[in-house]
LUMDO-398277 format. One record per residue: x, y, z of N, C-alpha, C, CB in turn; residue number from 1; residue in one letter; chain. Coordinates in Angstrom, 1 decimal. Each point is the difference from the previous one (the first is absolute). Glycine has a CB too. Example, Ala and Ser with C-alpha at 12.3 -4.5 7.8 and 13.67 -1.06 7.14 Angstrom:
residues 2
+--------+--------+--------+--------+--------+--------+--------+--------+--------+--------+--------+--------+-----+----+----+
:     nu :     nv :     nw :    cau :    cav :    caw :     cu :     cv :     cw :    cbu :    cbv :    cbw :   i : aa : ch :
+--------+--------+--------+--------+--------+--------+--------+--------+--------+--------+--------+--------+-----+----+----+
:   13.2 :   -5.7 :    7.8 :   -0.9 :    1.2 :    0.0 :    0.9 :    1.2 :    0.0 :   -1.9 :   -1.2 :    1.2 :   1 :  A :  A :
:    1.5 :    2.3 :   -1.9 :    0.9 :    1.1 :    0.0 :   -0.8 :    1.1 :    0.8 :    1.2 :   -0.6 :   -2.2 :   2 :  S :  A :
+--------+--------+--------+--------+--------+--------+--------+--------+--------+--------+--------+--------+-----+----+----+
***
This chain:
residues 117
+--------+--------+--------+--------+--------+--------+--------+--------+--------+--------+--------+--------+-----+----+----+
:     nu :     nv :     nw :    cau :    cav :    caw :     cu :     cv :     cw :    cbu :    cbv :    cbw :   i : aa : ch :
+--------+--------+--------+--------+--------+--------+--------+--------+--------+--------+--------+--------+-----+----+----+
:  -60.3 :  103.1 :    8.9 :   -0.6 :    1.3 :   -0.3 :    0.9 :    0.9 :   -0.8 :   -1.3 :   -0.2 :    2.1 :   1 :  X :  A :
:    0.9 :    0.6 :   -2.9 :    0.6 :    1.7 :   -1.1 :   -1.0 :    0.7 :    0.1 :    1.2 :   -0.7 :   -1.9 :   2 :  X :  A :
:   -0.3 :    2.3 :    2.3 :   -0.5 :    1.0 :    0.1 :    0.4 :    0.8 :   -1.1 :   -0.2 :   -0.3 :    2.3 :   3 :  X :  A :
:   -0.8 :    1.1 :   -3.1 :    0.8 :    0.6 :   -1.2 :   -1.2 :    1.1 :   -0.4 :    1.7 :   -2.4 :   -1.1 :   4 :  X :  A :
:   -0.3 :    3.8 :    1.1 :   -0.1 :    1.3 :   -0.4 :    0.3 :    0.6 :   -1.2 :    0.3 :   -0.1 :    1.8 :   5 :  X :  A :
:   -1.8 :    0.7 :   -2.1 :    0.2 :    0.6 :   -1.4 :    0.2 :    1.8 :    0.4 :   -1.8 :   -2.1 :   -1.4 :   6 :  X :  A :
:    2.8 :    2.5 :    0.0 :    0.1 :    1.2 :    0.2 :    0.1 :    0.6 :   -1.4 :    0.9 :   -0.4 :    2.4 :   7 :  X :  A :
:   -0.7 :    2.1 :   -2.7 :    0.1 :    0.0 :   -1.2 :   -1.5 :    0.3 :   -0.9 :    2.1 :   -1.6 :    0.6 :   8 :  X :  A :
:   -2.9 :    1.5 :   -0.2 :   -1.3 :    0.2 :   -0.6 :   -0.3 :    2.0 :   -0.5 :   -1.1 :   -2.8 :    1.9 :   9 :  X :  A :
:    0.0 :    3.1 :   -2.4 :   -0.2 :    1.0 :    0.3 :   -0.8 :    0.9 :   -1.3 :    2.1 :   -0.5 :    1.7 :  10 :  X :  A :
:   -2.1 :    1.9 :   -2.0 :   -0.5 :    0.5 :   -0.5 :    1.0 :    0.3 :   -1.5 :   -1.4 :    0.5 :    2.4 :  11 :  X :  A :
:    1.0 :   -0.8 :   -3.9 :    1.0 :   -0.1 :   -1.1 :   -1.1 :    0.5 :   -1.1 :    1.8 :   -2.2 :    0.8 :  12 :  X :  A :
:   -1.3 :    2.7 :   -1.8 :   -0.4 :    0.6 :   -0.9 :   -0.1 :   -1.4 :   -1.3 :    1.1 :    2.6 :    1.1 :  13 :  X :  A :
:   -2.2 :   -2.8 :   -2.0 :   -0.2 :   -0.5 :   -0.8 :    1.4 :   -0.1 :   -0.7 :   -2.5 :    0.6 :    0.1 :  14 :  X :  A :
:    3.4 :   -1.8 :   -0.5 :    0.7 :   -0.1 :   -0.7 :    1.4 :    0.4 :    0.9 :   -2.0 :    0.2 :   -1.9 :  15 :  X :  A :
:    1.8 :   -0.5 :    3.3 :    1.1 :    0.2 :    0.7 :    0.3 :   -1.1 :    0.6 :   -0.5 :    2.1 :    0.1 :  16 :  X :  A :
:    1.7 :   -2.6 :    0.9 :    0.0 :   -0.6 :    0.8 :    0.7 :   -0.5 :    1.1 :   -0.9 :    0.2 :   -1.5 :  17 :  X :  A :
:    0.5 :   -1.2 :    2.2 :    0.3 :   -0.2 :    1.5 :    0.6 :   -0.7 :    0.6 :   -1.3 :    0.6 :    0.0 :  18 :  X :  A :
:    1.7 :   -1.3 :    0.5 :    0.9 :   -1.0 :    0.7 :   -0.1 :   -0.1 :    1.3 :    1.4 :    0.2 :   -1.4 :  19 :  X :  A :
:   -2.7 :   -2.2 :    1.5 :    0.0 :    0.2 :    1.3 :    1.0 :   -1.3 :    0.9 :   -2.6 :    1.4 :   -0.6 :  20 :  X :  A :
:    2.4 :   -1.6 :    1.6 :    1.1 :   -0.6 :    0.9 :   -0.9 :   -0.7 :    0.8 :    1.8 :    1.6 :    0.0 :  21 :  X :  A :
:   -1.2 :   -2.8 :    0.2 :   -0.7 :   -0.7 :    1.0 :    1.6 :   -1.0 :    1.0 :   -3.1 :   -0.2 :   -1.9 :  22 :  X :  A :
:    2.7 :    0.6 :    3.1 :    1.1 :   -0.7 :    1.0 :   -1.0 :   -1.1 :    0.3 :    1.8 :    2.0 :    1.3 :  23 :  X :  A :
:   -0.7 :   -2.8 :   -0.7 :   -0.5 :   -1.8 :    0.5 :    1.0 :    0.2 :    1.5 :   -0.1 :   -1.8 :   -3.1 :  24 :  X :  A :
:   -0.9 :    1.2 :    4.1 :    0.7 :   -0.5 :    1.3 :   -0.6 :   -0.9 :    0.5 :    0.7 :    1.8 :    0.7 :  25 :  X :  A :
:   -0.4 :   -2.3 :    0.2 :   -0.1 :   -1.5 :    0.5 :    0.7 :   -1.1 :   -0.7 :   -2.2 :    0.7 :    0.7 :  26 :  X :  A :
:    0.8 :   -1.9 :   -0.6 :    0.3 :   -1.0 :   -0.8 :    1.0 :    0.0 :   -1.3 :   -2.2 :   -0.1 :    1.0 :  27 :  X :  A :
:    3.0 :    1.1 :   -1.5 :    0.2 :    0.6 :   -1.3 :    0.6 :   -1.5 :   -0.4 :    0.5 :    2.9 :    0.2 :  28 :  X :  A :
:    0.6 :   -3.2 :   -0.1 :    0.6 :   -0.9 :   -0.3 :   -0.6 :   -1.7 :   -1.2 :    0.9 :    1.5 :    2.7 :  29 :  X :  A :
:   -2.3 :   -1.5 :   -2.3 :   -0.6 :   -1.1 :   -1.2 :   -0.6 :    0.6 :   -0.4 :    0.0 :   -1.8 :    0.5 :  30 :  X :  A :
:   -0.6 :    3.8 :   -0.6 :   -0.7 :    0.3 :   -1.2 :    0.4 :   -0.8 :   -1.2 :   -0.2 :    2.0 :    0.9 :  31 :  X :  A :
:   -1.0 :   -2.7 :   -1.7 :    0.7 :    0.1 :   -1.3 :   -0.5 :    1.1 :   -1.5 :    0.3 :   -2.7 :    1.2 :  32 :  X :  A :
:   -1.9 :    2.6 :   -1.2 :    0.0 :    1.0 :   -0.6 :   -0.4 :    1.5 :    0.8 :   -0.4 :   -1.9 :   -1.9 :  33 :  X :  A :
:    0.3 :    3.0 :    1.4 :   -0.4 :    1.1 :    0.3 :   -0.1 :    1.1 :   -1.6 :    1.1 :   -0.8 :    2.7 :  34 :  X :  A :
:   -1.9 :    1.6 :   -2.3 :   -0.7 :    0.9 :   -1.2 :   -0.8 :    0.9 :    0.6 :   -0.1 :   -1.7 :   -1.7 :  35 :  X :  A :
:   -1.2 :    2.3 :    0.7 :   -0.6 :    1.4 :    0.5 :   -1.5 :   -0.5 :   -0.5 :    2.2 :    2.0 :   -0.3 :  36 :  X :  A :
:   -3.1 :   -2.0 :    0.8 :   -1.4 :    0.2 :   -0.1 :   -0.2 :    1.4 :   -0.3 :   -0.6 :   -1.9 :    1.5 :  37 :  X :  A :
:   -0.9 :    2.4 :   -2.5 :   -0.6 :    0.8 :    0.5 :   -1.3 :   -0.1 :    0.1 :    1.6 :    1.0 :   -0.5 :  38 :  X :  A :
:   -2.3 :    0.1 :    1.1 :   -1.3 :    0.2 :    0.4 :   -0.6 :    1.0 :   -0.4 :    0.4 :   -0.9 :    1.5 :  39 :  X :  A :
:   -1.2 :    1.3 :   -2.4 :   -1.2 :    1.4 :   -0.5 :   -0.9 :    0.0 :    0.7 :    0.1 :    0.1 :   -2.0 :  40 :  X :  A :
:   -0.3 :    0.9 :    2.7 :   -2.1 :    0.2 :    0.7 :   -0.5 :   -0.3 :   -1.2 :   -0.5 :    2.2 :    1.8 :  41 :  X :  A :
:   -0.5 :   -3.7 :   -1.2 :   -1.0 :   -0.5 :   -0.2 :    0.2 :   -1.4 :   -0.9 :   -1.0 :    2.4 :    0.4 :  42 :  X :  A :
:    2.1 :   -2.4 :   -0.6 :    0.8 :   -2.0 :   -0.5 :    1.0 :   -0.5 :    0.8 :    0.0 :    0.4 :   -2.5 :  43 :  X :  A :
:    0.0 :   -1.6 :    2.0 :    1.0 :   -0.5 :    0.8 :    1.3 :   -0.5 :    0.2 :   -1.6 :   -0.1 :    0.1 :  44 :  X :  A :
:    2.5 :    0.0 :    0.6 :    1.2 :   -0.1 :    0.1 :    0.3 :   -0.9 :   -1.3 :    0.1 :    0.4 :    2.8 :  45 :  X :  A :
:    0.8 :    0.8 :   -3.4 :    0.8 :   -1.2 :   -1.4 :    1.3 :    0.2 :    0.2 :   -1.6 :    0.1 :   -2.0 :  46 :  X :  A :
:    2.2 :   -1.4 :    1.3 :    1.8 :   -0.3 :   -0.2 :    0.2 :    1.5 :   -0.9 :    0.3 :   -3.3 :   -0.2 :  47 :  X :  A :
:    0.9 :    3.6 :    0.6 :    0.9 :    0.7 :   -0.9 :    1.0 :    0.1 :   -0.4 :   -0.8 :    0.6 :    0.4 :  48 :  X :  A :
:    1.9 :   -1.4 :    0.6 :    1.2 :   -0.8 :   -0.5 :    0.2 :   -0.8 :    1.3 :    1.2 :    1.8 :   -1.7 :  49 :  X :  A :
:   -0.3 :   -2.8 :    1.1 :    0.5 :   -1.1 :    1.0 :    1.5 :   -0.6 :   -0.5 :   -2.7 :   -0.7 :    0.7 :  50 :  X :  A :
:    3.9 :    0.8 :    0.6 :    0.8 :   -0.4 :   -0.6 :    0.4 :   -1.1 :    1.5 :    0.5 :    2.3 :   -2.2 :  51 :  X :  A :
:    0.3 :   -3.4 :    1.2 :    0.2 :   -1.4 :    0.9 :    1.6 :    0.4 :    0.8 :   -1.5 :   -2.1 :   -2.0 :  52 :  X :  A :
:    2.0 :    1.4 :    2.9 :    1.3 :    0.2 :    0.4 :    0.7 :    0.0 :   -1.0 :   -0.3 :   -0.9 :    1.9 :  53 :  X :  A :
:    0.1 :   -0.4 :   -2.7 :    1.2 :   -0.1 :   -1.3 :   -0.2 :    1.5 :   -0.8 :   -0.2 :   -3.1 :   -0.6 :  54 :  X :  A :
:   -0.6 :    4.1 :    0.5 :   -0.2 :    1.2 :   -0.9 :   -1.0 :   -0.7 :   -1.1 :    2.6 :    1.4 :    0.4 :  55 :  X :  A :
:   -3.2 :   -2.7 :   -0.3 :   -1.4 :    0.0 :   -0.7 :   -1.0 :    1.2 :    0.1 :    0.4 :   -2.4 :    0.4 :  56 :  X :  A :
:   -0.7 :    3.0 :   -1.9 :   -0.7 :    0.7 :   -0.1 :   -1.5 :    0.0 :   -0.4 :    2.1 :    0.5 :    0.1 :  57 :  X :  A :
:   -3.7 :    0.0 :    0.4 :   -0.9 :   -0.2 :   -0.6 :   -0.6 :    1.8 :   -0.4 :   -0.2 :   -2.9 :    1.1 :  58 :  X :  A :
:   -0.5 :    2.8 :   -1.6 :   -0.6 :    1.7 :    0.3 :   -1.5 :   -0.1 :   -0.9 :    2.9 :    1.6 :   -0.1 :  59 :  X :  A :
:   -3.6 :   -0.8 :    0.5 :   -1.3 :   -0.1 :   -0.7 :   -0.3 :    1.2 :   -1.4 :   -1.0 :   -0.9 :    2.6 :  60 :  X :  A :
:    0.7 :    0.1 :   -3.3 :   -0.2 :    0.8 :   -1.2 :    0.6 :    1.3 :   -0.4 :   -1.7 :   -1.2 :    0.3 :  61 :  X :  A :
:    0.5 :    1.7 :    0.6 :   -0.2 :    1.6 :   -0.1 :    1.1 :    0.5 :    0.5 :   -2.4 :    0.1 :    0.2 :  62 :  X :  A :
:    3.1 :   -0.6 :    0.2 :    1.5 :    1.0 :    0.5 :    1.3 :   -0.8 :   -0.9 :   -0.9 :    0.8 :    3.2 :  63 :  X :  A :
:    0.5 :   -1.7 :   -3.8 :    1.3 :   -0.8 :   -1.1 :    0.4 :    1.8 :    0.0 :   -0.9 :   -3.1 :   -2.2 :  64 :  X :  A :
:    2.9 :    2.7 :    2.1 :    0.1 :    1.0 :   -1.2 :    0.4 :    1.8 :    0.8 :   -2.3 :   -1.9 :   -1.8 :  65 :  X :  A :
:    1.5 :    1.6 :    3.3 :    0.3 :    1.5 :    0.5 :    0.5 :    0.1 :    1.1 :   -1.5 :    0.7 :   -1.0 :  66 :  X :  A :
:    0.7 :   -2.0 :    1.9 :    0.4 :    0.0 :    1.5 :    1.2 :   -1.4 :   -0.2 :   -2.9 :    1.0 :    1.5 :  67 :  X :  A :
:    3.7 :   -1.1 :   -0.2 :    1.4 :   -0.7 :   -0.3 :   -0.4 :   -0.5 :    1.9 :    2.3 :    1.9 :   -2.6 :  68 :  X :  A :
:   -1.7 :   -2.9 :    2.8 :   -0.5 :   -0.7 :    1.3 :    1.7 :   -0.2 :    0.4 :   -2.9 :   -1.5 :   -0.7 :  69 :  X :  A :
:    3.3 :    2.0 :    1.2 :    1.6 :   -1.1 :    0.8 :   -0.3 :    0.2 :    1.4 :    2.5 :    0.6 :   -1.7 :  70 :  X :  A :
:   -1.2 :   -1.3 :    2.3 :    0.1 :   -1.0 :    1.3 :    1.8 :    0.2 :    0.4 :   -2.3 :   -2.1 :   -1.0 :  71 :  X :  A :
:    2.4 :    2.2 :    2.3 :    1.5 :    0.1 :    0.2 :   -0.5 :   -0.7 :    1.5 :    1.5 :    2.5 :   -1.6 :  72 :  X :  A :
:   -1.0 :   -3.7 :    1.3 :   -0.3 :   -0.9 :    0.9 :    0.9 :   -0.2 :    1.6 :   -0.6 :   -1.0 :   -2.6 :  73 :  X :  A :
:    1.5 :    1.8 :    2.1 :    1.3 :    0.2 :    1.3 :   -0.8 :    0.9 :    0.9 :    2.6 :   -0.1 :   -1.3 :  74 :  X :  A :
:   -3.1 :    1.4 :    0.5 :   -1.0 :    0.8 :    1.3 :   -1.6 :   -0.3 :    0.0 :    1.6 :    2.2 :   -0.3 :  75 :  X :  A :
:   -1.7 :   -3.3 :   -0.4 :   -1.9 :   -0.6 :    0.4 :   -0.7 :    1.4 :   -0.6 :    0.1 :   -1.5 :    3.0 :  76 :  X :  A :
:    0.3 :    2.1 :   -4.4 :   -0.9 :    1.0 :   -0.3 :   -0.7 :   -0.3 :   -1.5 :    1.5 :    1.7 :    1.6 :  77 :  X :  A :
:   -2.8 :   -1.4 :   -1.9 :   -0.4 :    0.0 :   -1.4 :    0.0 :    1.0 :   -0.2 :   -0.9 :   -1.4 :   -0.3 :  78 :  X :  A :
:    0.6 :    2.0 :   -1.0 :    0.1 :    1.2 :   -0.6 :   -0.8 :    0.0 :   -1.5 :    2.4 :    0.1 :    1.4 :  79 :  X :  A :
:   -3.3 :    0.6 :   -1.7 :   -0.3 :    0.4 :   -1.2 :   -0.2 :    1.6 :   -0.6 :   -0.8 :   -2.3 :    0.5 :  80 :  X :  A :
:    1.4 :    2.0 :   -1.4 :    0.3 :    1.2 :   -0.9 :   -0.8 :   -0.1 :   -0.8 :    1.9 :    0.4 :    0.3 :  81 :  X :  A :
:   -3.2 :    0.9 :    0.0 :   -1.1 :    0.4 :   -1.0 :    0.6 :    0.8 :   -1.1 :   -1.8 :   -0.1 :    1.7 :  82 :  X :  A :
:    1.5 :    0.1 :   -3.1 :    0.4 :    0.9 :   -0.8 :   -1.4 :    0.0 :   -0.9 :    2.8 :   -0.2 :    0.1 :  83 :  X :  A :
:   -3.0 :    1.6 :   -0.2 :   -0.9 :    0.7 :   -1.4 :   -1.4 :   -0.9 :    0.8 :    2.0 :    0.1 :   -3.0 :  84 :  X :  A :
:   -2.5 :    0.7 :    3.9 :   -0.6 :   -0.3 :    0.8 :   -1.2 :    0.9 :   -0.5 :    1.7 :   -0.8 :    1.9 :  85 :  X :  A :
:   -3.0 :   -0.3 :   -1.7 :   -1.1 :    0.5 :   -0.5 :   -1.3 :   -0.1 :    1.3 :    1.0 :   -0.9 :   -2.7 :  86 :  X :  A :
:   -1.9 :    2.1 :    2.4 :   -1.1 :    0.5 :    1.1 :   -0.7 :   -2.1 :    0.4 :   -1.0 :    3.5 :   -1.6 :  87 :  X :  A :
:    1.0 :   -4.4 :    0.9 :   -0.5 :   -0.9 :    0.2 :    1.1 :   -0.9 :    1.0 :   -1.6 :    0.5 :   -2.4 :  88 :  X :  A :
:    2.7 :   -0.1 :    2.3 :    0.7 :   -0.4 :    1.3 :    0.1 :    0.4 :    1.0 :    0.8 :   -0.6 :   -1.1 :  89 :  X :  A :
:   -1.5 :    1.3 :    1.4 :   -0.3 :    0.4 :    1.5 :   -0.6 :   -0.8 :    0.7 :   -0.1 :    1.9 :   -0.4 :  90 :  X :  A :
:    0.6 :   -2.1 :    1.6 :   -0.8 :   -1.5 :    0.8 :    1.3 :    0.4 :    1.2 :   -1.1 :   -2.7 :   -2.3 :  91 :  X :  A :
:   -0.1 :    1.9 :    3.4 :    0.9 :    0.0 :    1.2 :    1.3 :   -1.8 :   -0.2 :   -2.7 :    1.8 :    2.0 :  92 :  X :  A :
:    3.7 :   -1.4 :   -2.0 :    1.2 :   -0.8 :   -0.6 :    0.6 :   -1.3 :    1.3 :    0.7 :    2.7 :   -1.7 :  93 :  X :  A :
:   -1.2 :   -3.6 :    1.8 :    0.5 :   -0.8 :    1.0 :    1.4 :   -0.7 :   -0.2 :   -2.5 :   -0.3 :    0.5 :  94 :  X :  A :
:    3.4 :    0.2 :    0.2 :    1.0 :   -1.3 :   -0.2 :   -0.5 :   -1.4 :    0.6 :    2.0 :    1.7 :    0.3 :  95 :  X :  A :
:   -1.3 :   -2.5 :   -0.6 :   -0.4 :   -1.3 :    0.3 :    1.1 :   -1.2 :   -0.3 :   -2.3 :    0.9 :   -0.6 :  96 :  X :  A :
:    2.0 :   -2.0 :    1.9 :    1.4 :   -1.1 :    0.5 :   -0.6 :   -1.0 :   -0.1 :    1.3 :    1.0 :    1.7 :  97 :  X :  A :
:   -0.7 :   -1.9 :   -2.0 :   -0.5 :   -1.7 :    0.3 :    1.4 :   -0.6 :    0.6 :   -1.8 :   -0.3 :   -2.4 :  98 :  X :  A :
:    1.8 :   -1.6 :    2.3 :    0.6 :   -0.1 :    0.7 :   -0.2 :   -1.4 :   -1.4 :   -0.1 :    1.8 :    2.9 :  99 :  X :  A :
:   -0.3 :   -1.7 :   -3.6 :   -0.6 :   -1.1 :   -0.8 :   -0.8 :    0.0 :   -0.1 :    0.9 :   -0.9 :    0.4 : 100 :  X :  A :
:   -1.5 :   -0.2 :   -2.1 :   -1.5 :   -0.2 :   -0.3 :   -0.4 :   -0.7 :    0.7 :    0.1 :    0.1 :   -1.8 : 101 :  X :  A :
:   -1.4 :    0.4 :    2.7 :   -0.9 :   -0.3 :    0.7 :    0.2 :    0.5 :    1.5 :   -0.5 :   -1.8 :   -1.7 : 102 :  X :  A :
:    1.4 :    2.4 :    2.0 :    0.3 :    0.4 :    0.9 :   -0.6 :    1.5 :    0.0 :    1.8 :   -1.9 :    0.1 : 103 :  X :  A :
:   -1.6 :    2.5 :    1.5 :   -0.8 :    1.0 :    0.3 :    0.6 :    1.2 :   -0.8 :   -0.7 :   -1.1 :    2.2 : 104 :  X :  A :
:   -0.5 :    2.0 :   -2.4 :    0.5 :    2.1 :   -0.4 :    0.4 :    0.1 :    1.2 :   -1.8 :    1.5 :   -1.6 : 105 :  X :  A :
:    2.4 :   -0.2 :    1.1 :    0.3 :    1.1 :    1.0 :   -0.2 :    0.8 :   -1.1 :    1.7 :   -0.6 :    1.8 : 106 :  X :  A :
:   -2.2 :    1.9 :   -0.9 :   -0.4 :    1.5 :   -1.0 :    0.5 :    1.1 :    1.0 :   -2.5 :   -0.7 :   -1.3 : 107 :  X :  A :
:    3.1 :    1.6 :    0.8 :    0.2 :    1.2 :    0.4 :   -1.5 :    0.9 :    0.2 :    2.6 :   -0.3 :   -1.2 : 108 :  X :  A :
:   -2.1 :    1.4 :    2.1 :   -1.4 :    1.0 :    0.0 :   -0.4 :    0.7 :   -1.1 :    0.4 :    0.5 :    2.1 : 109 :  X :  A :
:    0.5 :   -0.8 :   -3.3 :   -0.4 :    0.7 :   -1.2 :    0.3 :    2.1 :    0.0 :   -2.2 :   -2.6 :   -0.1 : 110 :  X :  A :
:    2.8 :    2.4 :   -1.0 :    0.4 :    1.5 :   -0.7 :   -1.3 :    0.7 :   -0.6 :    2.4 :   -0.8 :   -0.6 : 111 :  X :  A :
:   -2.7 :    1.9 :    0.3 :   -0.8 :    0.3 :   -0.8 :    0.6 :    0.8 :   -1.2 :   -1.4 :   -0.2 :    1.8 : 112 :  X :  A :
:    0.8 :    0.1 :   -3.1 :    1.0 :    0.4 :   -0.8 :   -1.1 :    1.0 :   -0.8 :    2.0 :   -2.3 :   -0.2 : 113 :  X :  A :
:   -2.0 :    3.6 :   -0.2 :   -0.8 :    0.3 :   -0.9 :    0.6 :    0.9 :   -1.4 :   -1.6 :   -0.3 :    2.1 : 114 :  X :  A :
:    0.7 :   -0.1 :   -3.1 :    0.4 :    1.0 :   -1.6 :   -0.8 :    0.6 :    0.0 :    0.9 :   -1.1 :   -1.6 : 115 :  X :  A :
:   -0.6 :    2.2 :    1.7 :   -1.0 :    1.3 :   -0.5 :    0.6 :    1.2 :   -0.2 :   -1.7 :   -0.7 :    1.3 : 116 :  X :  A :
:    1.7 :    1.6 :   -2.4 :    0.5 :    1.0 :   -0.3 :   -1.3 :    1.5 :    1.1 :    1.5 :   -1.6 :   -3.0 : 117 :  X :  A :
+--------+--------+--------+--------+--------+--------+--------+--------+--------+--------+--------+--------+-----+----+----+
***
């Protein structure tokens, strides 16, 4: 079992940005990858970054270029750093663990993040 806490979310101005956090307990030890989902009212949960133990990195499109994904594996924490953050990135922000391909999620209760001036 992994238990994992997001923090860091919140209220940002168009073109500002945020840095959120996610801790890992339990099981930590064979996480292998971990990263951040998000969520908009009324679609569904999409990737936003994902990085592997080794610091394999993936990220989806629409944030190449702004948001930055790391990992400090000694305290079981992810971390992404939103920059030049736009009204269309607002979404409730989940972390997320594996243990390996095909193996089970874990999700945190999710941050909420919003842009709006």
């Amino acid at each position: 079992q992994v238990q994992l806490v997001e923090s860091g979310g919140g209220l940002v101005q168009p073109g500002g940005s945020l840095r959120l956090s996610c801790s890992a307990s339990g099981s930590i030890f064979t996480i292998y990858t971990m990263g951040w989902y998000c969520q908009a009212p009324g679609k569904q949960r999409e990737l936003v970054a994902t990085i592997s133990r080794g610091g394999r990195t993936t990220y989806a499109d629409s944030v190449k270029g702004r948001f930055t994904i790391s990992r400090d594996n000694a305290k079981s924490k992810v971390y992404l750093q939103m920059n030049s953050l736009k009204p269309e990135d607002a979404a409730v922000y989940y972390c997320y663990a594996d243990h390996g391909i095909g193996t089970r999620a874990y999700w945190g209760q999710g941050t909420q993040v919003t842009v709006s001036s």
